[in-house]
ZAMARGU-4260 file (C-alpha; in steps of 0.2 Angstrom, whole numbers, plus 5000, padded with zeros to 4 digits):
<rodrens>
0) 4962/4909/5118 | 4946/4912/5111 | 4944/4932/5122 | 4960/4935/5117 | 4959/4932/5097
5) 4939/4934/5093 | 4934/4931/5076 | 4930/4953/5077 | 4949/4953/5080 | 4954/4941/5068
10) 4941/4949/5053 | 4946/4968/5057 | 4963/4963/5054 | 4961/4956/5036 | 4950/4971/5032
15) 4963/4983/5037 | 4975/4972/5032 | 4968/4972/5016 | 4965/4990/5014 | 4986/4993/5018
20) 4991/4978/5006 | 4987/4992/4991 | 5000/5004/4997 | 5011/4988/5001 | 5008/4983/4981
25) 5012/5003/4978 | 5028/5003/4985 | 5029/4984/4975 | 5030/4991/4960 | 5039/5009/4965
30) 5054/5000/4975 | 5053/4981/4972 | 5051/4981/4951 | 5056/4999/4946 | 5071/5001/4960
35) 5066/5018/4967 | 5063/5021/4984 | 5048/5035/4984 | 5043/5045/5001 | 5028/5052/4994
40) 5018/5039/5002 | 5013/5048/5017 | 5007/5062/5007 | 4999/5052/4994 | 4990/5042/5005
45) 4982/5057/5014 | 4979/5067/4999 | 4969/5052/4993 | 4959/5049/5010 | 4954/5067/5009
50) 4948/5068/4990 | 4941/5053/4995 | 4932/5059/5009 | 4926/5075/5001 | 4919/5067/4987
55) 4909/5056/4999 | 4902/5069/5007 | 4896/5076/4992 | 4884/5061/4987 | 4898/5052/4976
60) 4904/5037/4987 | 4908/5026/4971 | 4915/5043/4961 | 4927/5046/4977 | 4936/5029/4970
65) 4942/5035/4954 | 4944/5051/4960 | 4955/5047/4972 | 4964/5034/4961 | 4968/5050/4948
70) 4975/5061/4962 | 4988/5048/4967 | 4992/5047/4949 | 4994/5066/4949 | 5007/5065/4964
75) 5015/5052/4956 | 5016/5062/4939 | 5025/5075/4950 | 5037/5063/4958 | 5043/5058/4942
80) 5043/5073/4935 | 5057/5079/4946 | 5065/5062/4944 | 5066/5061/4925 | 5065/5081/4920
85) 5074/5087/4933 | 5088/5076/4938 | 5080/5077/4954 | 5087/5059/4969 | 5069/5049/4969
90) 5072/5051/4987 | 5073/5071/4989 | 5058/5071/4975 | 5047/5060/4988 | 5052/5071/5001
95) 5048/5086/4990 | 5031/5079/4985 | 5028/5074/5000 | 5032/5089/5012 | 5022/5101/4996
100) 5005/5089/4998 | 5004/5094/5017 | 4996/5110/5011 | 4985/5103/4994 | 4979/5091/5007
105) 4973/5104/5019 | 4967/5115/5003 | 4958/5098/5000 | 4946/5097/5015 | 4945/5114/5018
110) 4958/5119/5027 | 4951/5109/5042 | 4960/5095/5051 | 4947/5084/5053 | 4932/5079/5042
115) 4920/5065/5046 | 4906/5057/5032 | 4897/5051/5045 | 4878/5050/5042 | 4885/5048/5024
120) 4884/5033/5012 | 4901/5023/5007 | 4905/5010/4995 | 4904/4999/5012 | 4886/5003/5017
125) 4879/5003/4998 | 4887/4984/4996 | 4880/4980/5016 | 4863/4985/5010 | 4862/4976/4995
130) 4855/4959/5007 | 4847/4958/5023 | 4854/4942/5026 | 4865/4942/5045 | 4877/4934/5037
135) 4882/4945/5025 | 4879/4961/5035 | 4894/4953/5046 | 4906/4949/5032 | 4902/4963/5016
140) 4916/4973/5021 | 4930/4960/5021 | 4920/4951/5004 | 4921/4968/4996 | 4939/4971/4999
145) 4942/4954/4996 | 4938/4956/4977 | 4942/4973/4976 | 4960/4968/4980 | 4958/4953/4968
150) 4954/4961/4953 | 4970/4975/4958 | 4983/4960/4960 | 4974/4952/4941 | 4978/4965/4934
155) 4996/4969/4942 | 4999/4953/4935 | 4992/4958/4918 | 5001/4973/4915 | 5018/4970/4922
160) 5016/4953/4907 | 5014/4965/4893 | 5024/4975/4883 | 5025/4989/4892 | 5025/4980/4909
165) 5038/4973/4904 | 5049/4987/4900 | 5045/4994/4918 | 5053/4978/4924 | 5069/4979/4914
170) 5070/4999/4919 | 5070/4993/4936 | 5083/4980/4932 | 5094/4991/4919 | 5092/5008/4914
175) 5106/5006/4903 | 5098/4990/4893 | 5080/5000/4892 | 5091/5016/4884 | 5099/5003/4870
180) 5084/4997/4865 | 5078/5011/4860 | 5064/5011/4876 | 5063/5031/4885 | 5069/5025/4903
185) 5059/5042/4908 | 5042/5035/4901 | 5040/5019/4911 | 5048/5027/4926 | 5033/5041/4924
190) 5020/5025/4920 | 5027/5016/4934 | 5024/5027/4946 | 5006/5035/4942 | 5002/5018/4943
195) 5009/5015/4960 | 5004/5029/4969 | 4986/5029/4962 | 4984/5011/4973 | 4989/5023/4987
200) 4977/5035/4984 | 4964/5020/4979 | 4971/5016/4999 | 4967/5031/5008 | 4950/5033/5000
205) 4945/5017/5006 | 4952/5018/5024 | 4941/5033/5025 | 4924/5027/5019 | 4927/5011/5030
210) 4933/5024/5045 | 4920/5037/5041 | 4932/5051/5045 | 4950/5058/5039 | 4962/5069/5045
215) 4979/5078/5039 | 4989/5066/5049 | 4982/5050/5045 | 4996/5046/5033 | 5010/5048/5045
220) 5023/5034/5045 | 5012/5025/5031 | 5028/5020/5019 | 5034/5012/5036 | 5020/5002/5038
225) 5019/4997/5019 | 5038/4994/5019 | 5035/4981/5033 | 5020/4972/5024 | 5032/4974/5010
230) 5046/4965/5016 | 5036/4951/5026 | 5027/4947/5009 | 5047/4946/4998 | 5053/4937/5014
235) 5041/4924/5011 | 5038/4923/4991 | 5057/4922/4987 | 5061/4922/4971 | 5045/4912/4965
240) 5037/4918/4948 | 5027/4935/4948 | 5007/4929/4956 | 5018/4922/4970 | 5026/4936/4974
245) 5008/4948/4972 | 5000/4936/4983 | 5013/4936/4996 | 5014/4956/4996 | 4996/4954/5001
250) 4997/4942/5014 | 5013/4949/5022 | 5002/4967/5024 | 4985/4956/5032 | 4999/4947/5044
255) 5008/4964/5048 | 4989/4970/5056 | 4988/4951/5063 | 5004/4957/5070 | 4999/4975/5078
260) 4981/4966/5084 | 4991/4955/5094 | 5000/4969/5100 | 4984/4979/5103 | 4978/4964/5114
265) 4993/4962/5125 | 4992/4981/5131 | 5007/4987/5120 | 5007/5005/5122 | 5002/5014/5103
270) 5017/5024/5107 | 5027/5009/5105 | 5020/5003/5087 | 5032/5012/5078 | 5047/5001/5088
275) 5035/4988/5083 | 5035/4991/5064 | 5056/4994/5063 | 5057/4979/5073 | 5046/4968/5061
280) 5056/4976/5046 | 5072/4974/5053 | 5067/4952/5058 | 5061/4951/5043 | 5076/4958/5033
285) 5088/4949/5044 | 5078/4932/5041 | 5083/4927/5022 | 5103/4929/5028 | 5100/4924/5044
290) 5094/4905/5037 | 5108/4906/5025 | 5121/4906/5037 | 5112/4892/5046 | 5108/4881/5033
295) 5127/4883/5029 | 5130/4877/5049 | 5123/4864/5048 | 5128/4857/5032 | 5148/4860/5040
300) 5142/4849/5054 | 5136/4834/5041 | 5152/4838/5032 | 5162/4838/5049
</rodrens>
């Protein structure tokens, strides 16, 4: 058992796990609090791997953060845009969003499919540097994205228990009741989703600094694999209260990975993931009703 789950394994998997719980939280706070189901993910995603990137290369690892963080909340911007001034379907605006950030993305890195930062420094090497000590050089990534991820679930938790957090909630609950109280429906809609889709851009740039490279397809099928995480992480939490629910969001993404590793080490082809990922949506979507039904079985039989 120990080949075929290392502890190399086992810690990738948290760290990329880690690095896709962000888009997971995105799509949290897009699908799950404000009820709109945005495809700009993909895009987002690579449009904030590549500003990411670019910025790294140009001596700024730890200015490619924010930067990276403000384009997601550009396409964002642009995704409720269409939404709220437009009348556009949140689906069609994703698509829209997402088909036009092909070509900002290429415009980006240069009109180049490929850009690596290797030789260059990322938040990863700057924080591995800081101490000589085996120990840490081993773990700084995963204790990094650890309290990166942290401080990004604190203050989720924050926000959505203020004023204005909580308007984004009752939005997603009832655009009617947010219209009578005198609280502009197309506001939080536009907050909530800079907000969302600047975690996926916070996402991308990180997956390249720990990769080293980018490229213009890296965010293909991303929503499916956040959707998955997504669902895993609302499968478990329930309805408990909110830090439950951000917790499990998180551990539903690190167990997805957990999942694909597993996969990895019993030779499943990579042309087979995306099987893998519906397959994992569809169980866990299937599972809440699935133990309804027999939890209601087997209280007939008692009856009986």
């Amino acid at each position: 058992m120990s080949d075929f789950l290392t502890v190399g394994i086992v810690q990738t998997a948290l760290e990329i796990g880690l690095i896709y719980s962000l888009i997971a939280l995105s799509l949290f706070i897009s699908y799950s609090i404000l009820n709109i189901c945005d495809l700009s993910t993909d895009g987002c995603y690579t449009l904030g791997s590549a500003v990411g990137a670019m910025v790294t290369i140009a001596g700024h690892p730890l200015l490619a953060i924010p930067a990276a963080m403000l384009s997601g909340v550009c396409s964002g911007f642009v995704t409720a845009l269409l939404q709220t001034r437009f009348g556009v379907e949140s689906i069609l605006a994703g698509i829209i969003v997402n088909t036009g950030l092909y070509t900002i993305n290429l415009a980006v890195m240069e009109f180049s499919a490929n850009v690596s930062i290797f030789g260059t420094d990322t938040v990863f090497s700057i924080v591995k540097n800081i101490s000589e000590n085996e120990v840490w050089q081993n773990w700084s990534k995963l204790i990094l994205l650890a309290v990166i991820i942290a401080l990004i679930c604190f203050a989720i938790h924050w926000f959505l228990g203020t004023r204005l957090g909580l308007s984004i909630r009752a939005t997603g609950d009832s655009p009617a009741m947010v219209r009578a109280s005198s609280i502009n429906p197309a506001f939080t809609i536009t907050v909530g989703l800079c907000i969302s889709n600047s975690f996926t851009g916070l996402a991308g740039c990180l997956i390249a600094q720990y990769n080293k490279s980018t490229n213009i397809t890296i965010g293909t099928g991303m929503v499916t694999i956040a959707l998955a995480s997504l669902v895993i992480g609302e499968t478990i939490s329930g309805k408990r209260k909110m830090p439950v629910r951000i917790a499990c969001v998180v551990f539903g993404s690190c167990l997805y990975r957990f999942i694909i590793s597993l996969a990895l080490r019993l030779n499943v082809p990579t042309e087979a993931f995306k099987l893998v990922s519906a397959l994992i949506v569809a169980v866990a979507l299937i599972a809440p009703n699935a133990k309804q039904k027999i939890a209601l079985q087997l209280r007939k039989r008692a009856q009986g």
